[in-house]
PARO-952296 format. One record per residue (C-alpha): chain; x, y, z; residue in three letters. Coordinates in Angstrom, 1 decimal, padded with zeros to 4 digits, always signed. Example, Ala and Ser with C-alpha at 12.3 -4.5 7.8 and 13.67 -1.06 7.14 Angstrom:
{'A'; {+012.3; -004.5; +007.8}; 'ALA'};
{'A'; {+013.7; -001.1; +007.1}; 'SER'};
This chain:
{'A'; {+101.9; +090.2; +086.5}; 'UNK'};
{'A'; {+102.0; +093.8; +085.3}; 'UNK'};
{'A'; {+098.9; +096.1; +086.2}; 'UNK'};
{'A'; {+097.2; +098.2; +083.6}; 'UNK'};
{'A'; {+095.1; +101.2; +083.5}; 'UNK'};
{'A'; {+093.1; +101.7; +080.3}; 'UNK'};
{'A'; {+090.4; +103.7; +078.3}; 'UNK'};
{'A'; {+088.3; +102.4; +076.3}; 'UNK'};
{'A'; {+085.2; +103.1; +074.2}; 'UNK'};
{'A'; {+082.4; +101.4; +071.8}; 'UNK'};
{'A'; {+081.3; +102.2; +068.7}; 'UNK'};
{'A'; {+078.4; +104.2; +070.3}; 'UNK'};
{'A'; {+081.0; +106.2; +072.0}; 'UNK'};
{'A'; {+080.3; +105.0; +075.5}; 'UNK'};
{'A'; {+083.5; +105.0; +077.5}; 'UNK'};
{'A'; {+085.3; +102.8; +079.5}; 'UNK'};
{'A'; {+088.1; +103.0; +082.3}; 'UNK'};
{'A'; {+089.7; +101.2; +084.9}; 'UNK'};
{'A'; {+092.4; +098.7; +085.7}; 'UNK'};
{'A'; {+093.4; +095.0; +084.9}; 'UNK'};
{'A'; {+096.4; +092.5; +085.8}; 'UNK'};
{'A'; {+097.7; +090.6; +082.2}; 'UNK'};
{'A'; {+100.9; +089.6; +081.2}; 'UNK'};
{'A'; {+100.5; +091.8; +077.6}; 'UNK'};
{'A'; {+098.6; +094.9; +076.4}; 'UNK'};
{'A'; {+097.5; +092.4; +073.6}; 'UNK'};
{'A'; {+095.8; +090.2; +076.1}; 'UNK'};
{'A'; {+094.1; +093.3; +077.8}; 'UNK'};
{'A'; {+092.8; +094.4; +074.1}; 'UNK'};
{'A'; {+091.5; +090.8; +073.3}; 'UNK'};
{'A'; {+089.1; +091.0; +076.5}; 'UNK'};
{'A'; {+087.8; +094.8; +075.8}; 'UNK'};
{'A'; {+087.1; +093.8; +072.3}; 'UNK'};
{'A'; {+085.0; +091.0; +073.5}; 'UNK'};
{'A'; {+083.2; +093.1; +075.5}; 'UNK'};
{'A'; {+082.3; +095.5; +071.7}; 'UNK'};
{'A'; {+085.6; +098.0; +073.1}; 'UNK'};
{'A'; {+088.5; +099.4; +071.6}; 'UNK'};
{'A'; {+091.5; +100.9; +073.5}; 'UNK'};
{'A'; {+092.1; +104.5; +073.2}; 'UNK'};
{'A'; {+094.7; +105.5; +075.8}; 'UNK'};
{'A'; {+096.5; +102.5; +078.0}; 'UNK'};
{'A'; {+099.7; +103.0; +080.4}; 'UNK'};
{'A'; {+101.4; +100.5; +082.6}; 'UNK'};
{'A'; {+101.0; +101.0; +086.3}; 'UNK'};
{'A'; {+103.6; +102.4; +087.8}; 'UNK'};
{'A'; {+105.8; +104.2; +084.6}; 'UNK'};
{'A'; {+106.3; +107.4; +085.4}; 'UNK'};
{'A'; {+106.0; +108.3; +081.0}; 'UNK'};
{'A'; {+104.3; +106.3; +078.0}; 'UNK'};
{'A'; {+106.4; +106.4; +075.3}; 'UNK'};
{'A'; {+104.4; +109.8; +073.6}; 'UNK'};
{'A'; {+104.5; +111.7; +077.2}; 'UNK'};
{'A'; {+108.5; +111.0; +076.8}; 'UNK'};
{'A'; {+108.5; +112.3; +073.4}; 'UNK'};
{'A'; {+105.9; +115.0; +073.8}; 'UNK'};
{'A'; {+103.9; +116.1; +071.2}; 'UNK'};
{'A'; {+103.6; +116.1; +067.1}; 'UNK'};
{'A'; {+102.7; +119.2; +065.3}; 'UNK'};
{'A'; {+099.2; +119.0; +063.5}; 'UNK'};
{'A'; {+101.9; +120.6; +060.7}; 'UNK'};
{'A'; {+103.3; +116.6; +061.0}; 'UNK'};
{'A'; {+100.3; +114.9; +061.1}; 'UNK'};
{'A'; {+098.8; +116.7; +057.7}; 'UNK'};
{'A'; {+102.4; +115.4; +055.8}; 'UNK'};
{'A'; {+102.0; +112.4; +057.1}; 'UNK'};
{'A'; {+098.0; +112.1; +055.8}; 'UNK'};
{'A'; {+098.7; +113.6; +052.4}; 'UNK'};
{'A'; {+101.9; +110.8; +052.1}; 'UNK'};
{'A'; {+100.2; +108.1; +053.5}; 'UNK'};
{'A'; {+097.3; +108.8; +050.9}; 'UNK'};
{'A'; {+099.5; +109.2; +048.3}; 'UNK'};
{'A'; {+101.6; +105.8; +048.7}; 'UNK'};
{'A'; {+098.8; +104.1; +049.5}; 'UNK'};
{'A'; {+097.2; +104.7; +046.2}; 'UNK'};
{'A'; {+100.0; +103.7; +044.2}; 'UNK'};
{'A'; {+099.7; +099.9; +045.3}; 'UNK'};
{'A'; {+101.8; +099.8; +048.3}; 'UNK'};
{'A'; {+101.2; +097.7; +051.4}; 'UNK'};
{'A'; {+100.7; +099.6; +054.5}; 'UNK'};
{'A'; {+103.9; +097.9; +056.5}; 'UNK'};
{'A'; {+105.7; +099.3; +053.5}; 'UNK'};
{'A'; {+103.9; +103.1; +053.8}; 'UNK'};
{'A'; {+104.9; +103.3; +057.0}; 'UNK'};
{'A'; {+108.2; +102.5; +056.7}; 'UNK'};
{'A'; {+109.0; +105.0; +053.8}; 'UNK'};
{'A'; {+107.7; +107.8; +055.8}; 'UNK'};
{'A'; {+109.5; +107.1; +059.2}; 'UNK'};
{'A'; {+112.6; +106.9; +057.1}; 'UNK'};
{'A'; {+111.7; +110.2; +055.3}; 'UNK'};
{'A'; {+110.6; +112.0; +058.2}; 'UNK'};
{'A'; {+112.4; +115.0; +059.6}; 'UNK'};
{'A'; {+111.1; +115.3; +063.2}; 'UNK'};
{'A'; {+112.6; +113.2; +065.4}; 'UNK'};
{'A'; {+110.2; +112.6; +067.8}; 'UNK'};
{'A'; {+107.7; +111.4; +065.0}; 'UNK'};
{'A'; {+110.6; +109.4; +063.5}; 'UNK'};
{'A'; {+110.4; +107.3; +066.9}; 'UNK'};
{'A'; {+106.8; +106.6; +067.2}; 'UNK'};
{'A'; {+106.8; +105.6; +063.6}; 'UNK'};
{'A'; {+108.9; +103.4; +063.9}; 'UNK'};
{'A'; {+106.6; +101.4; +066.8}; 'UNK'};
{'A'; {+104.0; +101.8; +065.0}; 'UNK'};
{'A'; {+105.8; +100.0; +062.2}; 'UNK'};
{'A'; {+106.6; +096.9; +064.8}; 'UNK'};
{'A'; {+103.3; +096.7; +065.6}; 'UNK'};
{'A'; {+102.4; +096.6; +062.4}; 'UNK'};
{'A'; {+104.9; +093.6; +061.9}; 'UNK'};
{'A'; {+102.9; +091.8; +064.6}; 'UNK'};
{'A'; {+100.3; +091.4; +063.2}; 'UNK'};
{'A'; {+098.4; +095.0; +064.6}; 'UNK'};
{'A'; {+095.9; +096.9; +061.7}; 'UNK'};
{'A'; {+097.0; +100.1; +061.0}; 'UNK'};
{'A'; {+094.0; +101.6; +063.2}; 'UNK'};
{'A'; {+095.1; +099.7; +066.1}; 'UNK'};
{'A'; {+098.8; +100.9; +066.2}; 'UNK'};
{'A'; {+098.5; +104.1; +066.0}; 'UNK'};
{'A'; {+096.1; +104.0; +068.9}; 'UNK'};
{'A'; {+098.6; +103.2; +071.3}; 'UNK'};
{'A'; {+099.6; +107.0; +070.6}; 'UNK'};
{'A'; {+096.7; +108.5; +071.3}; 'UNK'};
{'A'; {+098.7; +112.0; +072.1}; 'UNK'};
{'A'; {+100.0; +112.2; +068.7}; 'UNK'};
{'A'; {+096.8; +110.2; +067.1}; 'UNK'};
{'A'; {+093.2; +111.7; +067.8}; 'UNK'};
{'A'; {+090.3; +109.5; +068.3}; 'UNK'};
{'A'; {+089.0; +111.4; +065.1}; 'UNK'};
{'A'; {+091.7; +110.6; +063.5}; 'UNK'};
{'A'; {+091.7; +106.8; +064.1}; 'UNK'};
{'A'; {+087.9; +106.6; +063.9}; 'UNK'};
{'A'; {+088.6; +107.5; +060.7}; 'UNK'};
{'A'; {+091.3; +105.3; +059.9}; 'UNK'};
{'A'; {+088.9; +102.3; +061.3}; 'UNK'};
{'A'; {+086.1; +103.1; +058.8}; 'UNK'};
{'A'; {+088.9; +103.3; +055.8}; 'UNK'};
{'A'; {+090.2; +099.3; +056.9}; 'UNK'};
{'A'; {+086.4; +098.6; +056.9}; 'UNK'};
{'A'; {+085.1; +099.8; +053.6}; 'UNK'};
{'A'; {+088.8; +099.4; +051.7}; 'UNK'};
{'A'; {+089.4; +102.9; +051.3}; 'UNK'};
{'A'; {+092.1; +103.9; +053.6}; 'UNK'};
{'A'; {+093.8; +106.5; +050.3}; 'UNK'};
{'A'; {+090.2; +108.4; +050.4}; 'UNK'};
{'A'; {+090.4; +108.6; +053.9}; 'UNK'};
{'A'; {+093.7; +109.6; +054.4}; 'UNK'};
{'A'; {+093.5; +112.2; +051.6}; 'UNK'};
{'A'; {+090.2; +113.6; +053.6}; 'UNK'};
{'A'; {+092.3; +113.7; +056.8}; 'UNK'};
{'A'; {+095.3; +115.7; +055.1}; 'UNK'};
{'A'; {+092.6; +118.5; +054.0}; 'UNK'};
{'A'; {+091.4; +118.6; +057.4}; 'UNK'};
{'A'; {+094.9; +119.0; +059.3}; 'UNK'};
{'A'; {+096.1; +121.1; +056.9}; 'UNK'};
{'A'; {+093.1; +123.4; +057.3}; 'UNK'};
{'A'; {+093.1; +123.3; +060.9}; 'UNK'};
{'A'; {+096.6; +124.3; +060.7}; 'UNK'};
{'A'; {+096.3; +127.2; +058.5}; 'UNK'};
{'A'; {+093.6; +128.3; +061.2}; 'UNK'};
{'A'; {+096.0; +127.7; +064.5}; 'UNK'};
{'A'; {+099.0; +130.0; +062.6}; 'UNK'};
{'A'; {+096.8; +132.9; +061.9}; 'UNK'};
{'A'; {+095.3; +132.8; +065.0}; 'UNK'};
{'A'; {+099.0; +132.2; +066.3}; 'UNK'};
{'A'; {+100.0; +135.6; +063.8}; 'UNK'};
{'A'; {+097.2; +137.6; +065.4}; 'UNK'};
{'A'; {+098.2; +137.2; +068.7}; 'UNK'};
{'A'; {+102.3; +137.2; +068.0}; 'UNK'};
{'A'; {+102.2; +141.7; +067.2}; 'UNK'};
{'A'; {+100.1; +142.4; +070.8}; 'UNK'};
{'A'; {+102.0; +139.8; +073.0}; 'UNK'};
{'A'; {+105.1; +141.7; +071.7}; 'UNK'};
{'A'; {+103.6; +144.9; +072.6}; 'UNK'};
{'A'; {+102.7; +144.3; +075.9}; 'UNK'};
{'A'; {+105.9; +142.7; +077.4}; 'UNK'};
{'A'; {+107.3; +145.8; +075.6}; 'UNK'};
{'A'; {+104.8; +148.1; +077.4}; 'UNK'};
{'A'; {+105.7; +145.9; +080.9}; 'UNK'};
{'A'; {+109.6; +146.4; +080.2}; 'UNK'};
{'A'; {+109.4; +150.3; +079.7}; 'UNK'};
{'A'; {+106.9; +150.9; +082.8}; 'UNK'};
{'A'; {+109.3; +148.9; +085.0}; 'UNK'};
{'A'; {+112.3; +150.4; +083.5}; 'UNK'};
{'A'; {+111.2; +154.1; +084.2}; 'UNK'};
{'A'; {+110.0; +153.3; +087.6}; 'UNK'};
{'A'; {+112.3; +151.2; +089.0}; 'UNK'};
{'A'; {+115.8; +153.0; +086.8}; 'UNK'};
{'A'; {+114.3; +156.9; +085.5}; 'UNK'};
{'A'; {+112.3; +158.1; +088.3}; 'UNK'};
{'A'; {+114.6; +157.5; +091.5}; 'UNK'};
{'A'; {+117.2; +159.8; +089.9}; 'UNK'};
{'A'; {+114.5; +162.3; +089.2}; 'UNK'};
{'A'; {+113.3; +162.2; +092.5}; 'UNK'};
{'A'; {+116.3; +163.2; +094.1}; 'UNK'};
{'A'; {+116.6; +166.0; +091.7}; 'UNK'};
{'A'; {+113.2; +167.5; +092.4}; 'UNK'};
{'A'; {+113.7; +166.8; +096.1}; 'UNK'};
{'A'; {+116.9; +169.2; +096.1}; 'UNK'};
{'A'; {+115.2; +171.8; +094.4}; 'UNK'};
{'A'; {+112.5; +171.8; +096.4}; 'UNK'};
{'A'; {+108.5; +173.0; +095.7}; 'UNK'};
{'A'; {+105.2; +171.7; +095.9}; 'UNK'};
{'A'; {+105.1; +168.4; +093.3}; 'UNK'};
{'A'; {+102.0; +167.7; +091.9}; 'UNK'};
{'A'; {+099.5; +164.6; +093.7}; 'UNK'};
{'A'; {+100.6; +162.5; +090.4}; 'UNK'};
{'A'; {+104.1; +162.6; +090.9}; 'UNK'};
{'A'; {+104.1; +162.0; +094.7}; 'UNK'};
{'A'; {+101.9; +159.0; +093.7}; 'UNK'};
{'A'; {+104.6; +157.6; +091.2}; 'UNK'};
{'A'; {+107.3; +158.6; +093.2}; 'UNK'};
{'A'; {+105.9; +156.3; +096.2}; 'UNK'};
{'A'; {+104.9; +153.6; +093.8}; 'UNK'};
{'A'; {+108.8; +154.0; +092.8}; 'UNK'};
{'A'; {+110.1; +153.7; +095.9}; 'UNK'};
{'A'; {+108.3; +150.9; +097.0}; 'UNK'};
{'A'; {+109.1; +148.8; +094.1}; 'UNK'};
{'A'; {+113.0; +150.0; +094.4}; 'UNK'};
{'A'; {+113.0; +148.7; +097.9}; 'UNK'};
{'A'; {+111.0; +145.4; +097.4}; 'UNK'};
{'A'; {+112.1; +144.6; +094.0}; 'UNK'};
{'A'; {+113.5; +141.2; +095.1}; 'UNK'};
{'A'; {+110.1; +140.2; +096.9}; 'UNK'};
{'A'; {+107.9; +141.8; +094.1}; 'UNK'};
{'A'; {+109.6; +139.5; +092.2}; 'UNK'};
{'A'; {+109.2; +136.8; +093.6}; 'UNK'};
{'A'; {+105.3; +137.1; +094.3}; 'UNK'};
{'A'; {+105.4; +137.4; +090.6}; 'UNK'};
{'A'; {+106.9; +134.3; +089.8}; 'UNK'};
{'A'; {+104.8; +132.6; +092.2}; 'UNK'};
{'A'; {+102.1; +134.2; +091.1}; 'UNK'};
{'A'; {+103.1; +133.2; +087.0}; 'UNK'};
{'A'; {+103.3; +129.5; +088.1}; 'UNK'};
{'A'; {+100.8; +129.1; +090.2}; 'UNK'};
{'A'; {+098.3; +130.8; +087.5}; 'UNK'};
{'A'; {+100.2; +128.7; +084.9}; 'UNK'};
{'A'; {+099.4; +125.4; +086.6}; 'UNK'};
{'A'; {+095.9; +126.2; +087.0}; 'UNK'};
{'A'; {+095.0; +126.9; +083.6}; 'UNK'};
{'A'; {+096.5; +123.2; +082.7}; 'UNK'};
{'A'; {+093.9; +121.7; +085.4}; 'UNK'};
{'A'; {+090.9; +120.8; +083.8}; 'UNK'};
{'A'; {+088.7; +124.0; +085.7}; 'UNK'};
{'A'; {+091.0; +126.0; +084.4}; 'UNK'};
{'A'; {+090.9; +124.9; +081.0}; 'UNK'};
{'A'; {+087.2; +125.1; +081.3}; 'UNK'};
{'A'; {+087.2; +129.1; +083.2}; 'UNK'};
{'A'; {+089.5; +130.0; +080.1}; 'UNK'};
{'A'; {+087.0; +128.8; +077.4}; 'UNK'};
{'A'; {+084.3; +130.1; +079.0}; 'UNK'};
{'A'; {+085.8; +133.5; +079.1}; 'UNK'};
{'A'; {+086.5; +133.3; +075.6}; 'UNK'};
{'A'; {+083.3; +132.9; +074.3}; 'UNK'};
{'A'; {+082.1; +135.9; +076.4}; 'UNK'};
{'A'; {+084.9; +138.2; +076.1}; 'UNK'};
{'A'; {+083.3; +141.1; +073.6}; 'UNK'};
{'A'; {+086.3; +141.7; +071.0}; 'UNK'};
{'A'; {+087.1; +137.9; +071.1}; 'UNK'};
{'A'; {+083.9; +136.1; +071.3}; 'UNK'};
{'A'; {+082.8; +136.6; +067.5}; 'UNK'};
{'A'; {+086.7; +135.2; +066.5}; 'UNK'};
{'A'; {+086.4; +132.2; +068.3}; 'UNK'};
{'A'; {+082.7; +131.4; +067.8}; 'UNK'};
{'A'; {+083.9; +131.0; +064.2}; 'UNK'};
{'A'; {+086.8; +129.4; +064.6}; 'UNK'};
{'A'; {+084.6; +126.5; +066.5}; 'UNK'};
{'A'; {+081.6; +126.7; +063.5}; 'UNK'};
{'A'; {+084.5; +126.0; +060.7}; 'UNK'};
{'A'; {+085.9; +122.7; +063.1}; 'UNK'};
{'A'; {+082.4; +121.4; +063.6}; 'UNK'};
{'A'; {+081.3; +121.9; +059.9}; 'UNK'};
{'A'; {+084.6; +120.6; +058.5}; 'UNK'};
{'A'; {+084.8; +118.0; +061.1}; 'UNK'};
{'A'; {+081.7; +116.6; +061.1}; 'UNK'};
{'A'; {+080.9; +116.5; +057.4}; 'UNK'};
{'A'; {+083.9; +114.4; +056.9}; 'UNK'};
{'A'; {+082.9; +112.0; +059.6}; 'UNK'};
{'A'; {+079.4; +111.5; +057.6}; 'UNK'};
{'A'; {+080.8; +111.5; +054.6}; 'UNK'};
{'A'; {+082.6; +108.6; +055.8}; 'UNK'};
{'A'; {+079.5; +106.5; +056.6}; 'UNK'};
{'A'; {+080.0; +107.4; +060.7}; 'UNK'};
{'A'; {+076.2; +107.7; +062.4}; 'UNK'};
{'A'; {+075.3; +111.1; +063.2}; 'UNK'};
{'A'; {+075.6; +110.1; +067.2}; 'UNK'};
{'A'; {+079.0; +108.9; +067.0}; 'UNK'};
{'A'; {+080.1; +111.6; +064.8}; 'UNK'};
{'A'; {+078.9; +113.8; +067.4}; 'UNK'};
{'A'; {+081.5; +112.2; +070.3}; 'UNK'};
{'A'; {+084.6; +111.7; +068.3}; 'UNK'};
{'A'; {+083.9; +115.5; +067.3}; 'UNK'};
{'A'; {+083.1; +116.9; +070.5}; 'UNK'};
{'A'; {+086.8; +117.2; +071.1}; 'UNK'};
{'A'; {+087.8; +118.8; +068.0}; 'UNK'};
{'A'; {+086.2; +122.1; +068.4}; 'UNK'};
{'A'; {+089.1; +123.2; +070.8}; 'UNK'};
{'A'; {+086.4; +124.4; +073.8}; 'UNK'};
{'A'; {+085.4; +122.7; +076.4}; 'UNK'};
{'A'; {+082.5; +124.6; +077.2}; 'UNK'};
{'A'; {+080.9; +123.8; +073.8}; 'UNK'};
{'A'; {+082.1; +120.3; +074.1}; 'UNK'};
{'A'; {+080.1; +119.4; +077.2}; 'UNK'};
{'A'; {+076.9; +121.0; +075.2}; 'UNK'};
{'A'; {+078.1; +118.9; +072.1}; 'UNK'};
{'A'; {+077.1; +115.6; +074.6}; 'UNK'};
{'A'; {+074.2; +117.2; +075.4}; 'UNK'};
{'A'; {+073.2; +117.0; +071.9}; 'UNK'};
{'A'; {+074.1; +113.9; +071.2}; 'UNK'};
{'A'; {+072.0; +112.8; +073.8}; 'UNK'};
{'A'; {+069.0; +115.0; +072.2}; 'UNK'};
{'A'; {+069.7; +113.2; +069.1}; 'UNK'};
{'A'; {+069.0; +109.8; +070.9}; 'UNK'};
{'A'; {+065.9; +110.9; +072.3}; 'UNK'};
{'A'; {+064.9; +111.5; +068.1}; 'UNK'};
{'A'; {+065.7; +115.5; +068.3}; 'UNK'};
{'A'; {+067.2; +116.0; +064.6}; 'UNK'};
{'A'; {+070.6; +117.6; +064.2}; 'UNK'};
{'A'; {+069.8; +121.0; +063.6}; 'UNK'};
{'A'; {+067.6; +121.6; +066.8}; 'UNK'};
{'A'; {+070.5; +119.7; +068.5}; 'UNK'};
{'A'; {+072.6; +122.6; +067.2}; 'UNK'};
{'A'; {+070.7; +125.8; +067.6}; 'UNK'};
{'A'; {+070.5; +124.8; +071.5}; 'UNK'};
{'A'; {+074.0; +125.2; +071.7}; 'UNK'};
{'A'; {+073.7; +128.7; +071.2}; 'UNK'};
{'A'; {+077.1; +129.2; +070.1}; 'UNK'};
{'A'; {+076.6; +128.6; +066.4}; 'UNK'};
{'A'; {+074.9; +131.5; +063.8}; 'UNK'};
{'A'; {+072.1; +131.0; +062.5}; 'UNK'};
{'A'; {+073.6; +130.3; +058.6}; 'UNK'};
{'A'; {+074.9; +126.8; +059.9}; 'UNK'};
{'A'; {+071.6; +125.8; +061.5}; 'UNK'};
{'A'; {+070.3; +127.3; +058.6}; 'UNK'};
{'A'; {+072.6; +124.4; +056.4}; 'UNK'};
{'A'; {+072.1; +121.8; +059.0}; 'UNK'};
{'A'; {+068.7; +121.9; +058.1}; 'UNK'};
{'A'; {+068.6; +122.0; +054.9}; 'UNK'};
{'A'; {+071.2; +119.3; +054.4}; 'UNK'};
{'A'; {+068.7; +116.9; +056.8}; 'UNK'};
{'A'; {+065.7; +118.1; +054.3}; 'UNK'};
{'A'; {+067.9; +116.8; +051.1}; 'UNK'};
{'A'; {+069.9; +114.5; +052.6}; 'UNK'};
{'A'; {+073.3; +116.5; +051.7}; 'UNK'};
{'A'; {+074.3; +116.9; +055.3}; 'UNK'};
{'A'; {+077.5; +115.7; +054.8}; 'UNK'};
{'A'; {+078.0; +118.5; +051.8}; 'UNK'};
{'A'; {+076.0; +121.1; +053.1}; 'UNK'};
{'A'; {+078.7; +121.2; +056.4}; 'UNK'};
{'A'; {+081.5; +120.7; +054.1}; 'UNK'};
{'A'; {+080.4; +124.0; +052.2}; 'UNK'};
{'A'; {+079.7; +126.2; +055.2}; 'UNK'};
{'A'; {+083.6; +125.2; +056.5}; 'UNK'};
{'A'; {+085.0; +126.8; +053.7}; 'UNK'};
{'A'; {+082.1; +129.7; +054.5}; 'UNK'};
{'A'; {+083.6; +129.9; +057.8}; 'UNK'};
{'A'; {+087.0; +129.5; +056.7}; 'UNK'};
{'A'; {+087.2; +132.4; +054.8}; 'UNK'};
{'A'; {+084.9; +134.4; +057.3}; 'UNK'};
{'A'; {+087.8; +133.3; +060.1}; 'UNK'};
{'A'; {+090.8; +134.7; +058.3}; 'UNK'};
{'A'; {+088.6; +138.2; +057.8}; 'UNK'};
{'A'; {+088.0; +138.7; +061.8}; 'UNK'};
{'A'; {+091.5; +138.0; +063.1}; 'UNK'};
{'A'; {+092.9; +140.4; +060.6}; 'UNK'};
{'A'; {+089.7; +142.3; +061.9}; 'UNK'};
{'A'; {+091.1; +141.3; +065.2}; 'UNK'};
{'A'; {+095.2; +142.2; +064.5}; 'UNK'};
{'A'; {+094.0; +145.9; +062.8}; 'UNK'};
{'A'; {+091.6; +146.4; +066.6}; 'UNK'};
{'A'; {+094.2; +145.7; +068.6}; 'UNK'};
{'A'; {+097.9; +147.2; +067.6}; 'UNK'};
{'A'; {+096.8; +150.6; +067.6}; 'UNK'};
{'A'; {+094.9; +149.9; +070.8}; 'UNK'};
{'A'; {+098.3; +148.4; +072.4}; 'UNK'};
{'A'; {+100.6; +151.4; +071.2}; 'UNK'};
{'A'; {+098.0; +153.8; +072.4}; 'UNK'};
{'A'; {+098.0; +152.0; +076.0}; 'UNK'};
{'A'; {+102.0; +152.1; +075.9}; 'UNK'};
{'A'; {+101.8; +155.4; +075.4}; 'UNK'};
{'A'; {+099.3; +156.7; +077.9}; 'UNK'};
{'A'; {+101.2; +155.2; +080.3}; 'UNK'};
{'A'; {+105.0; +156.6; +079.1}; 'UNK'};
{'A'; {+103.0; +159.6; +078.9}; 'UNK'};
{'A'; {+101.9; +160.2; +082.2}; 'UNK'};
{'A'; {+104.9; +158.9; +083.7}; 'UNK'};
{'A'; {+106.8; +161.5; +081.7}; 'UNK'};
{'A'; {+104.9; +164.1; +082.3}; 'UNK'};
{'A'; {+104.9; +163.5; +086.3}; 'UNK'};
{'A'; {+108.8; +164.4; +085.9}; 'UNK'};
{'A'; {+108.4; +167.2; +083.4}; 'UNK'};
{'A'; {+105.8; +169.2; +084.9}; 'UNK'};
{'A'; {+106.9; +169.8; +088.6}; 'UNK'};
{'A'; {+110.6; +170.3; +086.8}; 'UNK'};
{'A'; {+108.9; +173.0; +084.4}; 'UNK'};
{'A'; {+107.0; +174.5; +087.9}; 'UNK'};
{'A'; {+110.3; +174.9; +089.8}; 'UNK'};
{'A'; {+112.4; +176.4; +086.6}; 'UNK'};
{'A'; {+110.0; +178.5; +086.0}; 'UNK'};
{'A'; {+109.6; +179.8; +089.6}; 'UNK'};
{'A'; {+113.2; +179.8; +090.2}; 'UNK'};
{'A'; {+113.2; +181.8; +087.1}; 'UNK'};
């Protein structure tokens, strides 16, 4: 019999992993749920893809659609089966076309809604199927669906300005890279040979970029090829989990990025977490499925922290101010949302607080940072300019 390797978790959010020998994933499923867990991620020993590694991944863009259809059909009186149907057929993107269209069978076999799309869990969160779990529960999958599309679509919104922001300065520096390397390796050698012939004393600068020149001239192909090591190898680490983790933490401490992104994770957890309680999820469990919304990992391992806090009978706003990563206006809300028992409305208003405040920083961020770029690009042209011109206007002027 086939061997499988699963995760799994409870409705407390306690999680589950290992391996077990079945004939059928349904058979594997039927003994977890005996035991109080649902599958979030399993994979047949031994394939080299699941079906969503194969197909890669959906764009939130994709998943908001498919929310605000799904919401939309649903509340017009037609049967799930049906709603997913009509959207795989309708669908553009092919890749979501195909897992759609599994979901569909599984569907037809007699799988909830929440159960299929859980075999995707690459393309389908936990938050989002948490969510789609409580909507089979209390009969109000078209609510729930419709407070999902909001979500995505906000979160999407964020991840293209922040995407924007960062498009202008990525072009500027591999324009600043190209020109440096151009004038080095291309403009300076035929200078050099000029100002060698005429002779004189060049200035320490010049000799300095004239060696640097030479150097790279002569080892261009090995230069490159440290480089592309060098690319690949940092590439790879930055996937690994530590690297993830060194990247996050750098970007809550990096001065002209830290206030950006300290936002960006206030408006996840606000709009995140007051839909989860708005949807009837206790405050610890909310807590775990959300913990990997707010796109750090840093904050997400204080996030269990805090859950655990919350066990122990700490309330949700001394949970949060512990952190140390959110401002004082949410813990602020937090509080007073506990006090009148709005919490789920109180974090709902402070998203679209944060919202707003996130769009003004990274067009704080974009105006910071082009005229910083071009003046970078052009110290550099600069000095590598004037290293040529001055010992030519030295020798003219002597020869003169």
């Amino acid at each position: 019999m086939p061997v499988y390797t699963y995760t799994a978790k409870n409705l407390k959010g306690e999680e589950m992993s290992g391996e077990y020998e079945t004939a059928t994933v349904d058979s594997l499923e039927q003994m977890l749920n005996q035991k109080g867990y649902f599958i979030v991620k399993v994979e047949k020993k031994g394939d080299a893809f699941s079906l969503s590694q194969l197909l890669g991944k959906v764009k939130i863009k994709d998943i908001a659609i498919f929310c605000r259809q799904f919401s939309v059909i649903i509340n017009s009186g037609i049967t799930i089966t049906e709603a997913v149907s009509i959207i795989r057929d309708q669908t553009e993107n092919k890749k979501f076309k195909k897992i759609l269209d599994q979901v569909h069978e599984e569907i037809q076999k007699g799988k909830v809604l929440s159960e299929a799309l859980s075999i995707f869990p690459d393309v389908f969160p936990d938050f989002l199927v948490s969510m789609v779990k409580v909507g089979e529960a209390s009969g109000s999958l078209d609510l729930i669906f419709s407070r999902l599309a909001d979500y995505y679509e906000k979160d999407n919104k964020i991840k293209r300005k922040v995407k924007s922001a960062m498009t202008y300065p990525a072009i500027l520096a591999t324009l600043t890279v190209g020109v440096v390397a151009l004038l080095m390796i291309k403009v300076l050698p035929m200078f050099a040979d000029i100002l060698s012939s005429m002779g004189g004393e060049l200035p320490t600068v010049t000799k300095v970029l004239m060696g640097m020149s030479d150097f790279l001239v002569k080892n261009l192909l090995i230069i490159s090829l440290v480089l592309v090591f060098l690319m690949t190898a940092i590439s790879y680490y930055l996937k690994t989990d530590s690297g993830l983790y060194l990247m996050d933490s750098l970007k809550l401490k990096i001065p002209f990025l830290r206030s950006t992104v300290r936002k960006i994770i206030t408006s996840r957890f606000a709009r995140s977490m007051g839909i989860l309680l708005k949807s009837g999820i206790p405050v610890v469990t909310a807590i775990d499925i959300m913990s990997n919304l707010v796109g750090n990992r840093v904050v997400e391992r204080k996030f269990l922290e805090c859950r655990d806090d919350i066990k122990k009978g700490r309330t949700l706003s001394e949970s949060v101010s512990s952190i140390g990563v959110f401002s004082p206006i949410l813990t602020h809300m937090v509080k007073i949302g506990e006090k009148t028992g709005e919490l789920d409305q109180m974090l709902t208003r402070t998203a679209s607080f944060f919202d707003d405040e996130v769009e003004e920083s990274l067009e704080r961020l974009t105006t910071l940072m082009e005229p910083f770029m071009l003046i970078v690009l052009a110290t550099v042209v600069g000095i590598i300019i004037a290293s040529v011109m001055l010992p030519m206007t030295s020798i003219m002027s002597t020869l003169g």
